[in-house]
NUTORZA-281082 format. One record per residue (C-alpha): residue in three letters; x negated, y negated, z negated. Coordinates in pm, whole numbers, padded with zeros to 5 digits, always signed. Each point is the difference from the previous one (the first is absolute). Example, Ala and Ser with C-alpha at 12.3 -4.5 7.8 and 13.67 -1.06 7.14 Angstrom:
<nodes>
ala-01230+00450-00780ser-00137-00344+00066
</nodes>
This chain:
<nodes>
unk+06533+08129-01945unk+00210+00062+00319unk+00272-00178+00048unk+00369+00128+00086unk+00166-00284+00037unk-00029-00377+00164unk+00054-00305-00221unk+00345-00012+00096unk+00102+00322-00060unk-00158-00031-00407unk+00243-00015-00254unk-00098-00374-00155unk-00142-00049-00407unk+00291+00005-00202unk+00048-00333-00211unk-00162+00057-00349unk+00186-00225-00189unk+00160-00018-00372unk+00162-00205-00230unk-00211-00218-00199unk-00311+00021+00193unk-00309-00250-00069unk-00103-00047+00313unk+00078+00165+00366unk-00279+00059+00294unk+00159-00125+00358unk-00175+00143+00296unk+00110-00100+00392unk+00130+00348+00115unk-00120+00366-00135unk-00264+00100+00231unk-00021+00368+00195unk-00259+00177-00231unk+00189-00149-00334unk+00313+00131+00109unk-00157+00361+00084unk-00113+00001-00304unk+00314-00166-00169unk-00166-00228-00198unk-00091-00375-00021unk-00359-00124+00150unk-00077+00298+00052unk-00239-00028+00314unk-00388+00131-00098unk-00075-00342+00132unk+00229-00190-00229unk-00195-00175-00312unk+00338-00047-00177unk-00049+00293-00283unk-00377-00099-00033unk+00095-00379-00059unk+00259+00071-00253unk-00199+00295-00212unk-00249-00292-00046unk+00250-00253-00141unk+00144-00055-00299unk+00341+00102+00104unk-00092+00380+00017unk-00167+00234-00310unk-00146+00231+00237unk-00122+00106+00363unk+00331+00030+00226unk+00069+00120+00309unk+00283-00004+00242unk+00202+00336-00216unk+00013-00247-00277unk+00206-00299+00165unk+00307+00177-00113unk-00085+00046-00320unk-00129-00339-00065unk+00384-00136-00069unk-00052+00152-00366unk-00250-00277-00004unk+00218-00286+00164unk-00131+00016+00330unk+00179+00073+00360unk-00028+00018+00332unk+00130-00092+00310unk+00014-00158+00395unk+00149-00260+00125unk+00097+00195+00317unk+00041+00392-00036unk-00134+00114+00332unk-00296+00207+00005unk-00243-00151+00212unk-00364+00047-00014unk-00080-00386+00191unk+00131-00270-00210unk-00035-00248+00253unk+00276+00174+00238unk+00252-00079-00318unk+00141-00300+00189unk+00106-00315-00174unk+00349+00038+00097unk-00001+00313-00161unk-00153-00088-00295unk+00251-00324-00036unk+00282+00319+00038unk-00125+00169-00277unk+00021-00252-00259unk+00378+00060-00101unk-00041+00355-00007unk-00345-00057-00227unk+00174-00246-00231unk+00283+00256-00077unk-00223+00262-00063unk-00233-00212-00215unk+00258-00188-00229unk+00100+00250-00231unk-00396+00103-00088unk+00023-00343-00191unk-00359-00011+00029unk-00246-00240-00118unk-00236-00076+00225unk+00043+00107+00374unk-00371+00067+00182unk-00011-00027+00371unk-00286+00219+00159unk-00070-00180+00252unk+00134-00359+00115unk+00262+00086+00329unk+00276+00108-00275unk-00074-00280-00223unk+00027-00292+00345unk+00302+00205+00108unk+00202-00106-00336unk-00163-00328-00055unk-00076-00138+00330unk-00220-00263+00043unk-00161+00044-00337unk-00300+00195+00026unk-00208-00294+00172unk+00001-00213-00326unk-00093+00347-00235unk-00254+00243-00095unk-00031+00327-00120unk+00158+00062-00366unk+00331-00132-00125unk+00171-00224+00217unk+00220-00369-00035unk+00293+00141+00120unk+00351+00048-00123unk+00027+00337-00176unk+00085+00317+00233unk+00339+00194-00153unk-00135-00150-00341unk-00320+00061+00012unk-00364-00177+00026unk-00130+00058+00382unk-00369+00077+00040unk-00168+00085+00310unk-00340+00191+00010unk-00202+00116+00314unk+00094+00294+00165unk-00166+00322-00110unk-00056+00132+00348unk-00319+00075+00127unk+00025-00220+00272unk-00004-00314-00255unk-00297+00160-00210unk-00197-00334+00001unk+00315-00133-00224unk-00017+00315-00240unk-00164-00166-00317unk+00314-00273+00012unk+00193+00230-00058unk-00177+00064-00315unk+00047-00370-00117unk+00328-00002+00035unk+00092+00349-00148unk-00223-00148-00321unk+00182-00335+00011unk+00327+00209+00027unk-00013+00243-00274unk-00139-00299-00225unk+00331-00174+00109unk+00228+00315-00092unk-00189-00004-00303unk-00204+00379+00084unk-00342-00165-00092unk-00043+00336-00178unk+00092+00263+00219unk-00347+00146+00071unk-00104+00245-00269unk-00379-00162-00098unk+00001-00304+00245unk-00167-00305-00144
</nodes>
């Protein structure tokens, strides 16, 4: 694929969220090949869609051209900060901390659930300080807008040696939402 445009210049990943929603997926900042392609995770590299077709919380194999449709079942999407930036790591604190107003407003009225952080910057940014004590899965924290807060490994390639904690806590997450029984035929 050639590219037209530099990160900056991408239009970011509209939020995909809705009233009522189970639970909502909070990434860092939309990266450069999701936002050509104008949808969530949506890097080759990325094992998001490939975790969550394995877990209980989807009935089928999914790819990034289903995240908006996945609010019919009760799950959203979003960032914590909205600029499209392939490099995580040059997201600076500050900026993160910035975004956390902004992210609260837009979260609140999804009234969801359970919020999932993809990767643990976001989650350190809103609860500072608690990430040392925790692990993966749900976390001891007060609820975020309302809602349980879990944090899960990031999907990205570079954190591959994390990927099958991520399928822990997606299990341990859709038994908590009470979607033990999502997969069509699982065991």
């Amino acid at each position: 694929m050639s590219r037209s445009h530099s990160a900056g210049e991408l239009p970011t990943l509209p939020d995909l969220l809705t009233p009522g929603l189970d639970l909502v997926f909070v990434g860092i900042n939309p990266g450069e090949r999701s936002a050509e392609r104008g949808h969530y995770y949506g890097h080759p590299g990325n094992a998001f869609w490939r975790c969550i077709s394995r877990s209980p919380l989807a009935s089928r194999e999914l790819t990034p051209e289903d995240d908006a449709a996945l609010a019919q079942d009760g799950i959203g999407f979003t960032d914590l900060v909205k600029r499209v930036i392939t490099d995580s790591s040059l997201v600076t604190d500050d900026e993160l901390r910035e975004a956390i107003p902004a992210f609260r407003a837009r979260l609140a009225p999804a009234t969801p659930r359970a919020v999932c952080f993809t990767a643990v910057r976001p989650f350190a940014a809103l609860y500072p300080g608690a990430w040392r004590a925790r692990g993966w899965g749900r976390q001891d924290v007060p609820p975020l807008e309302g809602a349980q807060v879990w944090v899960m490994p990031s999907p990205s390639g570079r954190a591959a040696a994390y990927h099958r904690d991520i399928d822990t806590v997606l299990a341990a997450l859709a038994a908590d939402l009470g979607r033990t029984n999502a997969r069509r035929g699982a065991a």
